[in-house]
Structure formats: structure tokens, C-alpha cells
C-alpha positions in Angstrom: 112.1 120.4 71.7 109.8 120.8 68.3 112.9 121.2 66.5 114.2 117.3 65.0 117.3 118.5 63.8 118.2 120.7 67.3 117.5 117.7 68.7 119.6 115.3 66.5 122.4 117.5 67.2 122.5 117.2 70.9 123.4 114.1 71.5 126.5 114.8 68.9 127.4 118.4 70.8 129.1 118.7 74.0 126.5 121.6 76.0 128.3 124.6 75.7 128.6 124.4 71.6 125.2 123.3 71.5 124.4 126.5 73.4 126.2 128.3 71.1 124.2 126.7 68.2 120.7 126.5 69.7 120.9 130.5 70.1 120.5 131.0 66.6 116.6 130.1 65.2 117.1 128.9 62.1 115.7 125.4 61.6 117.6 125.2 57.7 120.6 125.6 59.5 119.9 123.2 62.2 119.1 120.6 59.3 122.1 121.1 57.2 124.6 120.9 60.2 122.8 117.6 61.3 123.2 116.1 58.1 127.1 117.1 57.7 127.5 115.7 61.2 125.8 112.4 60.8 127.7 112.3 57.1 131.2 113.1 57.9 131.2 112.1 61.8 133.7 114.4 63.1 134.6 113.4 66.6 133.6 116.9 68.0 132.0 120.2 66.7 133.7 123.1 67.7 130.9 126.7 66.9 133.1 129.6 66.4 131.2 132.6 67.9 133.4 134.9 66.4 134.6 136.1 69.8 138.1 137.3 70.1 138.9 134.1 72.0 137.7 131.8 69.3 139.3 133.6 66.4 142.7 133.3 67.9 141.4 129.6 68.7 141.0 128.9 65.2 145.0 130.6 64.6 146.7 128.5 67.3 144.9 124.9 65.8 146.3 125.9 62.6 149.3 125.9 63.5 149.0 123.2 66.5 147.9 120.6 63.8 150.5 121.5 61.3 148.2 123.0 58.5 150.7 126.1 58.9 153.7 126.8 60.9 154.9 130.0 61.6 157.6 132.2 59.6 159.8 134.2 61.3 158.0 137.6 61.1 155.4 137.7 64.1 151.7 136.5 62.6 153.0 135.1 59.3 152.6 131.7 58.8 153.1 129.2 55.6 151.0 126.7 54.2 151.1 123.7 51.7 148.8 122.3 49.6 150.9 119.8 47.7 151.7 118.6 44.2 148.3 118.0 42.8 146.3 120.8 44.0 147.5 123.8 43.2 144.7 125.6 41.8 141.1 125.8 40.8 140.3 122.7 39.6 137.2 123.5 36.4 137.5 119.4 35.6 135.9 118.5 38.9 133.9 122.0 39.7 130.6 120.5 38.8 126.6 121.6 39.2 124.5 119.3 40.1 121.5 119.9 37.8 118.2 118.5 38.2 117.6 115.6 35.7 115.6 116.9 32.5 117.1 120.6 33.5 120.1 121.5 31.5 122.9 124.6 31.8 125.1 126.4 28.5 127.5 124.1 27.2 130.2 125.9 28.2 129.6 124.8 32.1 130.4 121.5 33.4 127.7 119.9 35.2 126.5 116.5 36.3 122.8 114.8 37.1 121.6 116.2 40.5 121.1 112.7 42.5 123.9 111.0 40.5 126.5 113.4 41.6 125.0 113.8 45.1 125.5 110.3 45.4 129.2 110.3 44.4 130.2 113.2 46.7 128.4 112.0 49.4 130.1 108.7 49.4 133.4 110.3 49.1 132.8 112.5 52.2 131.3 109.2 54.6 133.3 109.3 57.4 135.6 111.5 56.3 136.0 113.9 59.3 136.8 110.6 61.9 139.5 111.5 64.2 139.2 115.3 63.3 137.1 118.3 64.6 134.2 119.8 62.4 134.6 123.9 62.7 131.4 125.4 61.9 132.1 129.3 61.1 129.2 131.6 60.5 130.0 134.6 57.8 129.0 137.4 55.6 129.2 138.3 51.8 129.2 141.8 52.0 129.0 144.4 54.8 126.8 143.3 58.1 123.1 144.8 58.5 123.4 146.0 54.7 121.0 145.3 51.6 124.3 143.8 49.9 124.7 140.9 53.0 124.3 137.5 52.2 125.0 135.0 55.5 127.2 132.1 54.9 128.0 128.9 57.0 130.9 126.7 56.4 131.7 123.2 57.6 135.4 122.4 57.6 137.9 119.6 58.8 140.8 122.4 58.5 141.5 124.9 60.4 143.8 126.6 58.1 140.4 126.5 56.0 139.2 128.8 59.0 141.9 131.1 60.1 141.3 132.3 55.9 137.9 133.0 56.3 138.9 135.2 59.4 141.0 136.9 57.2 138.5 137.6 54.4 135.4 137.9 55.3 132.9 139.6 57.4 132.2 137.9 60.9 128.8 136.7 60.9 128.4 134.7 64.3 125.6 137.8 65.1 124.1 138.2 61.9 122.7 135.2 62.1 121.8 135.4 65.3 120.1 138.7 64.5 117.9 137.4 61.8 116.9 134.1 62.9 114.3 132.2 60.6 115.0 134.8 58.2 117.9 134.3 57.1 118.5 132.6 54.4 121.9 131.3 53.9 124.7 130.1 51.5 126.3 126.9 52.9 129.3 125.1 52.1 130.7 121.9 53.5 134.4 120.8 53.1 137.1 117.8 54.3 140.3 117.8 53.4 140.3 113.9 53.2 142.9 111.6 53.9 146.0 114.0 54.8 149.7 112.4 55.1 152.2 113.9 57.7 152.8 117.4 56.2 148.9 117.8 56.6 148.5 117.6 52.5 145.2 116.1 50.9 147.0 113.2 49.3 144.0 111.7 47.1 143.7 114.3 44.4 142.4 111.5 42.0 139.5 112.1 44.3 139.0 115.8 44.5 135.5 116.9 43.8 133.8 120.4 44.3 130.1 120.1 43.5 127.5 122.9 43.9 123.8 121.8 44.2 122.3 125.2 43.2 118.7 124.0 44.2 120.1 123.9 47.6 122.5 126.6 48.0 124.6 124.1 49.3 128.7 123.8 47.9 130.2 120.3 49.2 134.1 120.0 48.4 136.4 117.1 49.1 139.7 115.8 49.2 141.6 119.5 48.3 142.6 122.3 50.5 143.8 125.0 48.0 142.0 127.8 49.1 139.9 128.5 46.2 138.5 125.0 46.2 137.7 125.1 49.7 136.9 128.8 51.0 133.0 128.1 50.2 132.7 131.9 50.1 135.1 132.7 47.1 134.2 131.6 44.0 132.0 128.8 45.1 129.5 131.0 46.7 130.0 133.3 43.4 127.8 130.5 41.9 125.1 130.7 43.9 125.0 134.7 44.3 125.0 135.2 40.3 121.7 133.1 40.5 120.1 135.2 43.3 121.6 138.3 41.7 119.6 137.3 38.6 116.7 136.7 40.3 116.4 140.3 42.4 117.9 142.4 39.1 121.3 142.8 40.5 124.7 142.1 39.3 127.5 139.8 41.7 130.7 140.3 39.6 134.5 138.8 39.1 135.7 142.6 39.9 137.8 144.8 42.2 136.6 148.0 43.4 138.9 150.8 44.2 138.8 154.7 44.5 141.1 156.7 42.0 141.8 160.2 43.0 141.8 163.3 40.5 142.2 166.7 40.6 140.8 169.2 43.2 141.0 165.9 45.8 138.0 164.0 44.4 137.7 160.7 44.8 135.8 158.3 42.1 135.2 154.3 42.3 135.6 151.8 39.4 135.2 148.2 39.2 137.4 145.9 36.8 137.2 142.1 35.6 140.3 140.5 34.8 141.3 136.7 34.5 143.6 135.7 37.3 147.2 136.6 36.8 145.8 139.5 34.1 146.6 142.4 36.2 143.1 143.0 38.0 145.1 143.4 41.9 147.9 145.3 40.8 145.6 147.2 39.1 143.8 147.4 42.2 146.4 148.2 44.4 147.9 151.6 42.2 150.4 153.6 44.4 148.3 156.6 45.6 145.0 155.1 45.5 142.9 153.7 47.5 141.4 149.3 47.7 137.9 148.4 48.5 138.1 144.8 47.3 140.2 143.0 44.8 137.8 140.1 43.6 134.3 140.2 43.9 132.1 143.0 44.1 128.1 143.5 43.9 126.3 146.0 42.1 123.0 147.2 43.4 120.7 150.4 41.2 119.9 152.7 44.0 117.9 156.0 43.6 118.9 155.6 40.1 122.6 155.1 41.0 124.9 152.1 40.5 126.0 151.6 44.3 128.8 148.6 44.9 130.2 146.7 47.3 133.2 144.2 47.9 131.3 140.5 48.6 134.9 140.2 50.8 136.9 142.1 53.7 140.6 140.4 52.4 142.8 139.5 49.5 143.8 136.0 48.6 146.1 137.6 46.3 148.5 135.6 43.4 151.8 136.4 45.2 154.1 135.7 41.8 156.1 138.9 40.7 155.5 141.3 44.1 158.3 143.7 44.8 159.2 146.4 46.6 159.4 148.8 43.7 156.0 147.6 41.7 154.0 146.2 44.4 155.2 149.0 47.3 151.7 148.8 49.4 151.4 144.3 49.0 155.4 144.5 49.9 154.7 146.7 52.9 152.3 144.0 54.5 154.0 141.0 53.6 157.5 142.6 55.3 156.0 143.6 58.5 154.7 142.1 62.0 151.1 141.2 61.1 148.5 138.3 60.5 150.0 137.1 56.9 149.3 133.4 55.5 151.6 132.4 53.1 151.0 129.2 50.4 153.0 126.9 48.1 156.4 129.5 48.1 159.7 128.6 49.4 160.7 128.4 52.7 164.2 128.8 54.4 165.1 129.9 57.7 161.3 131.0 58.6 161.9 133.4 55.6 159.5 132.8 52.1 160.4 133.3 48.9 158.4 133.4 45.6 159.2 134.1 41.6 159.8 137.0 40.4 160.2 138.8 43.9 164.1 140.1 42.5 166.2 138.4 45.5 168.6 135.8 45.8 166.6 132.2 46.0 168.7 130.1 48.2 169.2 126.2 46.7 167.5 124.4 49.1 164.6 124.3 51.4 161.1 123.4 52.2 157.9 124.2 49.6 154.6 122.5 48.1 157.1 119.4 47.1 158.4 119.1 50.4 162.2 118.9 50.9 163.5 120.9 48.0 166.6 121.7 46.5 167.9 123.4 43.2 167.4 121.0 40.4 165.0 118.5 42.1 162.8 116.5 39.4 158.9 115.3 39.7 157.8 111.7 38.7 157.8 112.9 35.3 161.6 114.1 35.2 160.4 117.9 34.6 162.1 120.3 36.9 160.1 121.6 40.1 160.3 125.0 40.8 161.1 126.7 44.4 157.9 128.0 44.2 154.4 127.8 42.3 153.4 130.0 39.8 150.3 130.4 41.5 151.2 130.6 45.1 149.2 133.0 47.3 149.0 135.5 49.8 146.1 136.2 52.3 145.9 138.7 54.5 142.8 141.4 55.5 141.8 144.6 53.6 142.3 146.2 56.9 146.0 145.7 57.7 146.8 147.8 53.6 148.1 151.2 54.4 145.7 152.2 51.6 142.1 150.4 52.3 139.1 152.3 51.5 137.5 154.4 54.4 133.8 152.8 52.9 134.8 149.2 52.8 132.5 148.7 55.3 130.1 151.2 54.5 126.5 149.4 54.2 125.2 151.7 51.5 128.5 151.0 49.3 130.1 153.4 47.2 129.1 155.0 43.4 130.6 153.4 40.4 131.2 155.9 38.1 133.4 153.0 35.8 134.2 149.5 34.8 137.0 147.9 33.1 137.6 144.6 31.0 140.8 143.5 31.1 142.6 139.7 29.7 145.6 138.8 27.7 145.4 139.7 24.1 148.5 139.4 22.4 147.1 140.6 18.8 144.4 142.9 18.8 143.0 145.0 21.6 144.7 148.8 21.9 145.5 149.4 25.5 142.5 150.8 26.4 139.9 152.2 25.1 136.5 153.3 26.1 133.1 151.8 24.9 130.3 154.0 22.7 128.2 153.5 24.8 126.6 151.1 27.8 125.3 148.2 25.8 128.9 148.7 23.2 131.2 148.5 25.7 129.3 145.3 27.9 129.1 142.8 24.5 132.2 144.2 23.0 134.8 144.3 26.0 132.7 141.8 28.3 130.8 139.3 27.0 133.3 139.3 24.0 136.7 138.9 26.5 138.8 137.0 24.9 142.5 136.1 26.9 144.9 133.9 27.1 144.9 130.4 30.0 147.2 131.2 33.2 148.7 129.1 35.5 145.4 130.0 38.1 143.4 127.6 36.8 144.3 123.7 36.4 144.9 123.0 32.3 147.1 124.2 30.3 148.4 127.7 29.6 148.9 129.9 27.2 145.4 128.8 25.2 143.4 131.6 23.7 139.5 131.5 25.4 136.4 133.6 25.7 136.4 134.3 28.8 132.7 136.0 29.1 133.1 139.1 31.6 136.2 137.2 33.7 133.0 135.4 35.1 132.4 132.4 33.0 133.7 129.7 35.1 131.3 130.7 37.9 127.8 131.7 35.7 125.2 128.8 36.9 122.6 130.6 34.5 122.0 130.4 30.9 125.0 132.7 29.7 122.4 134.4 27.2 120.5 135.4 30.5 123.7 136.6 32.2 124.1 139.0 29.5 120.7 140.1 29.4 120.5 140.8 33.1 123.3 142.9 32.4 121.5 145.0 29.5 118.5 145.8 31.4 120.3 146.1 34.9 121.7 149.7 32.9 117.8 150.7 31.9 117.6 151.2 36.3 120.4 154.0 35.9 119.7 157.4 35.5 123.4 157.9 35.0 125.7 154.2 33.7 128.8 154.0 34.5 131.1 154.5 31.7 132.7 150.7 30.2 136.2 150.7 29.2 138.4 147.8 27.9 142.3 147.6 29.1 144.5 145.0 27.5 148.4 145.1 29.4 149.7 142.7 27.1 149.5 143.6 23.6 152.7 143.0 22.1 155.0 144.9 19.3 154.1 143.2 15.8 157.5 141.9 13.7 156.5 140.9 10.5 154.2 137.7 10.9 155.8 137.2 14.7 155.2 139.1 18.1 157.7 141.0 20.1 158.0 142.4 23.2 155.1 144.2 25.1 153.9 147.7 24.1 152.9 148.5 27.8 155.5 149.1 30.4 154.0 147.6 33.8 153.4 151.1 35.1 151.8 151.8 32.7 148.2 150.7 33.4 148.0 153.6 35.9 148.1 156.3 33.4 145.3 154.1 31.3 142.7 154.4 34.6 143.5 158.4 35.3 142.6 159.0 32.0 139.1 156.9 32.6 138.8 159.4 35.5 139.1 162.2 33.3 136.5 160.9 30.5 134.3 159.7 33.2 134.2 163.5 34.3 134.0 164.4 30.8 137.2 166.7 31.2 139.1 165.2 28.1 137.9 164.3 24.5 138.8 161.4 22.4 139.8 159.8 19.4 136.4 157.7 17.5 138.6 155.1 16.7 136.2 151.2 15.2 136.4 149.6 18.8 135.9 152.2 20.5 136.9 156.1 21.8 140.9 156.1 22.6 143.1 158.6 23.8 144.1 161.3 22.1 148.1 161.7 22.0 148.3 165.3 23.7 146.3 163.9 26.9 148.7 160.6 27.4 151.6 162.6 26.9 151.0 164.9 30.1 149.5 162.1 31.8 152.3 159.8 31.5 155.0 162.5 32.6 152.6 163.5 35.6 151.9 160.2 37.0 155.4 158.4 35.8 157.4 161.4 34.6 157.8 159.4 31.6 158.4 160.9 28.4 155.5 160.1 25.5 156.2 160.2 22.2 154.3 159.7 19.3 155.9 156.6 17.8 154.9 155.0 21.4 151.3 156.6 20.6 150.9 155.5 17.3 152.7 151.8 17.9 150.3 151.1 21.0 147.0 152.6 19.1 147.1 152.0 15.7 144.3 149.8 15.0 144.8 146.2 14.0 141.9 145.8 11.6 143.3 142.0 10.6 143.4 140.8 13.9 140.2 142.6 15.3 138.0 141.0 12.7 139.6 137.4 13.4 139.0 138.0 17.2 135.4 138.8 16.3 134.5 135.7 14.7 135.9 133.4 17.5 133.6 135.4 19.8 130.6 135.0 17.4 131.1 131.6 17.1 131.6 131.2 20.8 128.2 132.9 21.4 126.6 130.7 18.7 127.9 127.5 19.3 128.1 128.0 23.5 125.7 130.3 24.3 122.8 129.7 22.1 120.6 132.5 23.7 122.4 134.9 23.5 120.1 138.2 23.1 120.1 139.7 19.6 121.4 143.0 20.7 124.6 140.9 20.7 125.0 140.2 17.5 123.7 143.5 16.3 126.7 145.1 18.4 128.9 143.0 17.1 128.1 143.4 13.5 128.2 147.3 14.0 131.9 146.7 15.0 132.7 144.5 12.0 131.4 147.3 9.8 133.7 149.9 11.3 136.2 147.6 10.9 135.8 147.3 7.2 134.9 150.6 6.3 137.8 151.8 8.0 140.5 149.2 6.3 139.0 150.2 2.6 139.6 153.7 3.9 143.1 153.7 5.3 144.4 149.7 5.2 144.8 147.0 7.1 146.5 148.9 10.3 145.4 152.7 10.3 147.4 155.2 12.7 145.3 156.2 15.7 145.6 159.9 13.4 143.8 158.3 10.8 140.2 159.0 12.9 138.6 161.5 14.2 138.3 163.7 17.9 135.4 163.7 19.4 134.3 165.5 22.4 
């Protein structure tokens, strides 16, 4: 055998998963599985050939081994990730980064050899007593120019039954390309685990991603977006590759809005977690092709996209029957369901903000819980995390795209920025043009900290195109890639900026929100109808907004809600104070963390300052959305 590393991994494979491994040619692979074996010595490997048999294999050990335990609806099942890990973790998300190479600033990164040294210890042995799982997957649809393969090396096979759940099957893919393929990897252990199956040495948790390599190694977590290599870890390493080919892998949902005569139109949105993007997603009467990551190719001079992903790994908090109807429906039903870090009672879950009676005691990420129960630190625990999750396939939604799988993708005809801007933002509003509403609404995102990420909350950030955690290339570059990507587009899609949670100004404080929740869904029909140029608009300093006689028929035919104008001029008036503060904390994060950023960003930004003044000499410090004029 020429092959060293097929060899190697022989004597560590019993013969029929070294069968299973030896069909696919691909001596990369064969080296990076012998090196995770020999590192983490896992007293077996099982390879998943994606065949109905193993994927209900990789259910049954989940729930054999503890990681989950079923609920009482058939194919639901709950899992706990404890205390300490309840989210992604940006402290100990590193890149390793070639000594004398450097990333922005704003990215946390550590020497290449120095931090391949300190994961690698941590992972030594780490898989004794416990069975590797080697799955094979997809990013985007099979035998499509959007596909990237993925292998992942796990200890958990609650780690596996998610990736069965959102993701493409990729067992054949790479058997299909062989030698050619070349592949994202990812290699996790939960480390040392007590009896509930929880990671228990969080003061060890590390997620490094050697981006020379392609290779993600993660340790001693199991929350799922720390350990699903394919997520945002893999993000990482697809905005590089993106970059390279002149493509664009994005923080976005994809879903088709319908409009008059039966059409059917695609847009894409980036929102911060827990900013709206899956409810946004997930509009009653529409239609889902992903709600997280989505890749945009220029094809024949059209912007074609994808969803990177076949499921959601949704944030659970705040579902109900009467806002969520289509996520209620499949989390109510028979049907292949994981559930993390809620309440459970009687086989039953429970999460915040689902409007039902919580009963006082039972079992959740803290273990035995009851009402009133205290942490270390004497601060209340709740029944259920703020950022518990969901998971569940594309596939089982009664309102999944017919083209989610659809090789070629679908046409975006718009995008949407969306985060949590308490001051400024209208809305929505609609960008000038390409390059306007990409600096201005992307790159200049500003929102508020939720509980998704590890840190605290509530702290206003720049959170460049809901991507920022994830870009492992110079930020200035990201942006760029993004200007020229539009110069390959006969036709660019139309960039609007949507902001839920503007709230009512009192005086110097803030009041309640000016959106109702429902809301957002008359803000994206009327993007359908400017995309189709069927309505004109008001040329407010940030952009084009509504004008009042097109929200008022919109909001009683989608809601049959009654506009008036006092709602029309309190949610669009135009706060010029707050607008020009919100543009010098993104200046100054674009001097200070990007550094190369391209000129055309300042330039835009400066043209919006301008408006802003002119406009405030003209009419004060807060003009009336009537104050500015229609165009068509």
C-alpha cells in the first residue's frame, strides 16, 4: 500500500470501517484522520457512510450514551450543555496565524505553532474510552458549484445526530471526487464529561482554526455552535476561499417572498443573533431556504444564492403559536426535533417567553431545578437559557423552499441589514444605491450584544455585515471584495437596512418600541415592491423610505392593521442627532480597527454626514419623514 497514512490507519480500524474509509482516494483525508487518531486515541472509529442504517446509528448512540434522552413527542429529544457553555465563546475562538503574519485588530488570534501546541496538548488522549465518529458532509447542495465537502471528527454523538440534521450528506461526494476534493475539516472532543454527559472543564475550552490548513480543532465544549465544525467555524475558512474565487459566503438567511400575480422573489438578510433574522425568515405565507448562511455566486451576470445548510439551529426564546405558527408546528408534532438547555418536566420542554404555565421544578442545563434555585454566585437561575436552541431539518417546515436543493441556487433580487439600534435607524429604509447601502447599512452595522454570544449584553458594537466574528481576512478586503463582487452584476440586488427595535424618544430617555413584532413583514413586502420598481419613495439622508400612502395599504393588507400618520411620522422622522453620533463610532471603528478600509468608505460616509447637516440647518434636529422629497 503506497499510501503511509491508509496504512497507519489500519492497524487502528477494525476491516469493515477501514473499507469504508479506503473507498474514498483522498490521501489529505487519509492524513488528517491518522493524525486525529494517533492524537486523541479513541478506542474505535466508527465511518458513517450516510446510509439509512448509520444515520439512525448515530440517533440511538445519542441517546444510549446519554447526550440526549428522549421527550415525550416521538423523535424529540433534549440535550444539555451545562453551566459554562452556553454559547459562542469569541474569548477562546482563536486563528492561528503564522508568526510574522498578522489579522485586523478586531479578530482574536494567536501564534500559529504556539497555539497548535496548546490545543493539541489539551486534546492528547482525550477520546480514551470513547468512539471517534468520522462524518463526511456538504456546504451547500451536492454536485453543485456552491459545494464545499466537509469532514468532522467527534467524541459526541449528539455532535453527529446535528449534523444529520443540518447538513447535506456527503459520504458520496467524496467518494465521487476522490483526490479532488478538497475539504474543510474539523476535529472535536467534548473532554472530560461528568454523569449528565456535560463537558465539565470549561476553564479549558478552546476553539482554534488554523486557516493555513483548513483545519478547526475544538475542545472541552459541546454547545453546538462551538462544536458543529460546519457552522460558523467553517464560515471562517469559506470567507477566505470566497475571497479568493470573487464570491461572497455570508451571515444571511435566504427566503422567497411572494407578491402579486403569484410571483415569487428571493432576498437574503444579516442580522446579529436574537435580532430577528429567523423570524424574519420564517414570515407566515412565505417560503425558507436557509436561516444562517448563504453563498452568493455572479452567474451570467446574475447574483445566484444558496443556503451553505439543509437545517435550523434556531434560538428557541420567545416561539409561540401565534408569532412563530410554522417553528410551533414542528416543535408540537411527531418528528426528528433536538431540544437544548430548556426545561424539562414530564418528557414535556419548556422555554421563555413560549406564553404557558412554567411548572416549579424540573430538570434543565443546571441539572435538578426548582423555582428560586441560586448559582455559586447567589444570582437566580432561570428554568431555561436565554439562548437555548432548537434543531431540526429545513425539510420537516411546512413552508421550505422547493429550490433548497436546487444546484444552480435561486436569484437574489434583495438584501437586508438588520441589528439593534435603539436611537437612530428608521425602520427600514432602502440604500441609493449598491455601494450606499453595503458601507452604510453593512459595513457600518451598529447593534446592541445579546445573550448568543458569551460577554455581556446590552453593549452597543459594530458589528460589520453580522459577519465580523467570523471574517479571517483583512476586514478592509472583506469590504472590498464586496464592492467589486457588484461590478460582475448586470442587475444588483437592491440593499435595504431594517432596524425592529427603534424605540419611542421621551425627552432625553427611550420608551417603548415603535415596531409592533408583526411588523417586520410589511417592511420586506414593501422591499418586494421597490425591488420591482412598483412603488416610489421618500429621498429621506440615509436613505429612500416609504412613503405614508403605500404603508398604510400594506399594513391593513398583510395585518389588517390600521396606519396612521402619527405612527408614520413617529417611526420615520429622521433623527439627525443620533445619526451623526452613530456615524462617528462607525468611522472610528473603521479607522482605529480596520485600518484598510477602501476609500469609497469614507467617501460614502461623508456623503451621509452632509445630508445629515444640510438637512438639520434646513428643517432641525428631527425633520418629519414630509419634510423630504418623493422620488420615483
Amino acid at each position: 500500500m503506497s499510501n503511509p497514512y491508509l496504512t497507519q490507519l489500519q492497524a487502528k480500524l477494525d476491516e469493515r470501517n477501514f473499507a469504508r474509509l479506503a473507498a474514498i482516494d483522498n490521501e489529505r483525508l487519509h492524513a488528517f484522520l491518522a493524525d486525529a487518531v494517533d492524537l486523541c486515541e479513541p478506542d474505535s472509529v466508527w465511518i458513517s457512510t450516510d446510509s439509512p442504517e448509520d444515520i439512525a446509528y448515530t440517533r440511538k448512540m445519542a441517546v444510549q450514551l446519554g447526550e440526549e434522552r428522549a421527550l415525550a413527542i416521538e423523535g424529540h429529544t433534549i440535550h444539555f450543555d451545562g453551566m459554562q457553555d452556553q454559547g459562542r465563546d469569541r474569548e477562546v475562538t482563536k486563528y492561528l496565524v503564522p508568526q510574522g503574519d498578522s489579522f485586523s485588530k478586531a479578530l482574536n488570534q494567536i501564534e500559529r505553532e504556539e497555539g497548535l501546541a496548546e490545543i493539541r496538548d489539551l486534546m492528547k488522549a482525550s477520546m480514551k474510552g470513547r468512539i471517534m465518529v468520522v462524518r463526511f458532509m456538504t456546504l451547500g447542495p451536492n454536485h453543485s458549484e456552491f459545494s464545499i465537502p466537509c469532514v468532522e471528527c467527534t467524541d459526541s454523538f449528539y455532535v453527529s445526530h446535528s449534523l444529520n440534521l443540518l447538513y447535506r450528506l456527503g459520504y458520496e461526494e467524496f467518494k465521487r471526487l476522490g483526490a479532488q476534493g478538497h475539504f474543510f475539516a474539523t476535529l472535536h472532543s467534548s473532554g472530560k464529561l461528568d454523569d449528565r454527559m456535560v463537558s465539565t472543564e470549561s476553564d479549558k475550552k478552546r476553539i482554534y482554526i488554523d486557516h493555513t490548513k483548513d483545519i478547526v480543532y475544538t475542545v472541552n465544549t459541546q454547545y453546538a455552535g462551538n462544536t458543529v465544525g460546519l457552522k460558523k467555524l467553517n464560515l471562517r475558512l469559506t470567507i477566505q476561499k470566497a475571497y479568493r474565487e470573487g464570491w461572497l459566503a455570508e451571515h444571511m438567511f435566504l427566503m422567497g417572498l411572494h407578491g402579486p400575480g403569484g410571483r415569487k422573489t428571493y432576498f437574503a438578510g444579516a442580522f446579529p443573533s436574537a435580532c430577528g433574522k429567523t423570524s424574519t425568515a420564517m414570515l407566515p405565507g412565505e417560503t425558507i431556504v436557509g436561516d444562517d448562511i448563504s453563498y452568493f455566486r455572479a452567474v451570467n451576470g446574475k447574483c445566484m444564492a444558496t443556503n451553505a445548510e439543509a437545517g435550523i439551529f434556531g434560538i428557541i426564546q420567545n416561539v409561540t403559536a401565534e408569532d412563530d405558527p410554522l417553528i410551533w408546528d414542528v416543535l408540537n408534532k411527531p418528528g426528528e426535533v433536538i431540544f437544548t438547555n430548556v426545561l424539562v418536566k414530564d418528557g414535556k420542554p419548556y422555554w421563555l417567553g413560549m406564553n404557558t404555565a412554567i411548572p416549579n421544578d424540573g430538570e434543565n442545563y443546571s441539572g435538578a431545578w426548582k423555582k428560586g434555585q441560586k448559582d455559586e454566585k447567589g444570582a437566580e437561575i432561570s428554568f431555561a437559557n436565554k439562548n437555548a436552541r432548537y434543531t431540526v431539518a429545513l425539510h420537516a417546515l411546512k413552508n421550505c423552499d422547493g429550490e433548497l436543493e436546487n444546484p444552480a441556487g435561486v436569484e437574489l433580487a434583495g438584501i437586508m441589514y438588520g441589528g439593534r439600534d435603539a436611537r437612530a435607524y428608521v425602520p427600514c429604509q432602502q440604500g441609493f444605491d449598491w455601494d450606499h447601502g453595503i458601507i452604510c447599512y453593512g459595513a457600518g452595522l451598529e447593534t446592541e450584544t445579546t445573550f448568543a454570544t458569551t460577554g455581556a449584553e446590552g453593549v452597543p458594537e459594530i458589528n460589520l455585515m453580522s459577519i465580523q466574528d467570523f471574517i479571517a481576512i483583512p476586514l478592509g478586503n472583506y469590504i472590498r471584495n464586496y464592492l467589486e463582487f457588484a461590478r460582475k452584476l448586470n442587475k444588483q440586488p437592491l440593499v435595504f437596512g431594517v432596524n425592529y427595535f427603534l424605540r419611542r424618544k421621551e425627552g432625553d430617555d427611550l420608551g417603548g418600541f415603535v415596531n409592533g413584532i408583526r411588523d417586520k413583514h410589511v417592511w420586506v413586502k414593501w422591499m418586494d415592491l421597490r425591488v420591482h420598481a412598483e412603488v416610489a419613495a421618500v429621498k429621506a439622508p440615509t436613505g429612500f423610505i416609504p412613503c405614508f400612502k403605500d404603508l398604510e395599504s400594506l399594513f391593513k393588507e398583510v395585518l389588517d392593521k390600521t396606519y396612521t400618520m402619527k405612527d408614520y411620522v413617529e417611526q420615520f422622522t429622521i433623527r439627525i442627532p443620533e445619526n451623526l453620533a452613530k456615524l462617528e463610532r462607525v468611522k472610528e471603528f473603521h479607522r482605529t480597527k480596520v485600518v484598510d478600509a477602501p476609500p469609497e468608505l469614507f467617501r460614502i460616509l461623508a456623503e451621509q454626514e452632509e445630508r445629515l447637516r444640510a438637512a438639520e440647518e434646513a428643517f432641525g434636529p428631527y425633520p418629519s419623514p414630509e419634510c423630504f422629497p418623493i422620488e420615483i
